[in-house]
C-alpha positions as CSV (number, residue, x, y, z in Angstrom):
1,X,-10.6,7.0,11.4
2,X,-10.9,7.6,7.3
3,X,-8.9,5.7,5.1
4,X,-7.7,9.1,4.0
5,X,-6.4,10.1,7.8
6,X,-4.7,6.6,7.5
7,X,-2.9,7.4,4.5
8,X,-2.3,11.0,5.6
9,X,-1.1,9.2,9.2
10,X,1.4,7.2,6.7
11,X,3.0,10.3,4.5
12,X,3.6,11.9,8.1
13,X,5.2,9.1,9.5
14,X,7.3,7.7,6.7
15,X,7.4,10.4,4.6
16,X,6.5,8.2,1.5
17,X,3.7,8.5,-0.6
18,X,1.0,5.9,-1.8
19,X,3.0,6.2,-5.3
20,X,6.2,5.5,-3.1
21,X,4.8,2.2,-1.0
22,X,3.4,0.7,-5.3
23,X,6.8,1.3,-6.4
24,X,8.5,-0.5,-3.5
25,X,6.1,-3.2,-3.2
26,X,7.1,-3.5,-7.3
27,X,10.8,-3.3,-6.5
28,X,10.3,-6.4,-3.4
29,X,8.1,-8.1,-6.1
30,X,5.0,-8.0,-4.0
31,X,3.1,-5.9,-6.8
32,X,3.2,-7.0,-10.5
33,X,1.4,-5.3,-13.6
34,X,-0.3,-2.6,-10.9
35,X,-2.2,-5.6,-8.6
36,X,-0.8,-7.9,-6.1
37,X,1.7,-10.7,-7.4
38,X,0.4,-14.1,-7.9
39,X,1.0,-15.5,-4.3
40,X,2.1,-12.8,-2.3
41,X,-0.4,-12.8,1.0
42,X,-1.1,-9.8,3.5
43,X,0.9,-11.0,5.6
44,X,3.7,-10.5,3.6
45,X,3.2,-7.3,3.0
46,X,2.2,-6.1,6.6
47,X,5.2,-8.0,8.1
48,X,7.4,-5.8,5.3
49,X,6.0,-2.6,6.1
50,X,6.4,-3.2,10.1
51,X,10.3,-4.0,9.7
52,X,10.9,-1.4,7.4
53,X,8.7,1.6,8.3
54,X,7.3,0.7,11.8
55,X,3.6,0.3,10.4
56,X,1.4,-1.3,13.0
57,X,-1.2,-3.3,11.8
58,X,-4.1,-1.1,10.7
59,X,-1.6,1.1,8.8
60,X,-0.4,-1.7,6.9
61,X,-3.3,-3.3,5.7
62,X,-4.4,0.6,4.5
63,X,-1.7,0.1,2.4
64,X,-2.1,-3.1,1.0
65,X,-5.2,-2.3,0.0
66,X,-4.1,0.6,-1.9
67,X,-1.2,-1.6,-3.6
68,X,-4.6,-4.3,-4.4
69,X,-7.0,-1.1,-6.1
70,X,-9.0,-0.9,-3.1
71,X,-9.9,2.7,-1.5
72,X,-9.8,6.1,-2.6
73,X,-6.4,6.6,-4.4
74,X,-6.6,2.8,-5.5
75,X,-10.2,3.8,-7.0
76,X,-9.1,6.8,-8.6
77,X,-5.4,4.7,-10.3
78,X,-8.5,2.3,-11.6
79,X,-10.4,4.8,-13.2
80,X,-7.7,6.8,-15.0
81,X,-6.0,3.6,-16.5
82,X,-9.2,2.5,-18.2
């Protein structure tokens, strides 16, 4: 599966964007100044998206590492803040 059919499997199933899940993770204080907070491990954040949006484990880490820059949307937030 593409990391885009992950993150299209996501919006279906939550209904929340990858603009959604950073401002969340902002909100919990597991993202700070548009990367991942001092501290905070993957863990964390896959254990908060299982409880609060039923995310198994492959779906999560897709979205961690969108909230850390990594794949295509994180590529593309990178590019246009430079």
């Amino acid at each position: 599966m593409s990391f885009q059919a992950y993150i299209d499997n996501i919006k279906a199933k939550t209904s929340k964007s990858p603009d959604d899940f950073r401002r969340i993770a902002e909100q919990k204080g597991f993202v700070a100044a548009g990367a991942i907070a001092p501290g905070v491990k993957a863990t964390q954040i896959v254990d908060w998206l299982k409880v609060d949006f039923d995310l198994g484990r492959g779906h999560a880490m897709a979205i961690y590492a969108l909230l850390k820059g990594d794949g295509p949307a994180g590529a593309a937030k990178s590019k246009s803040a430079r």
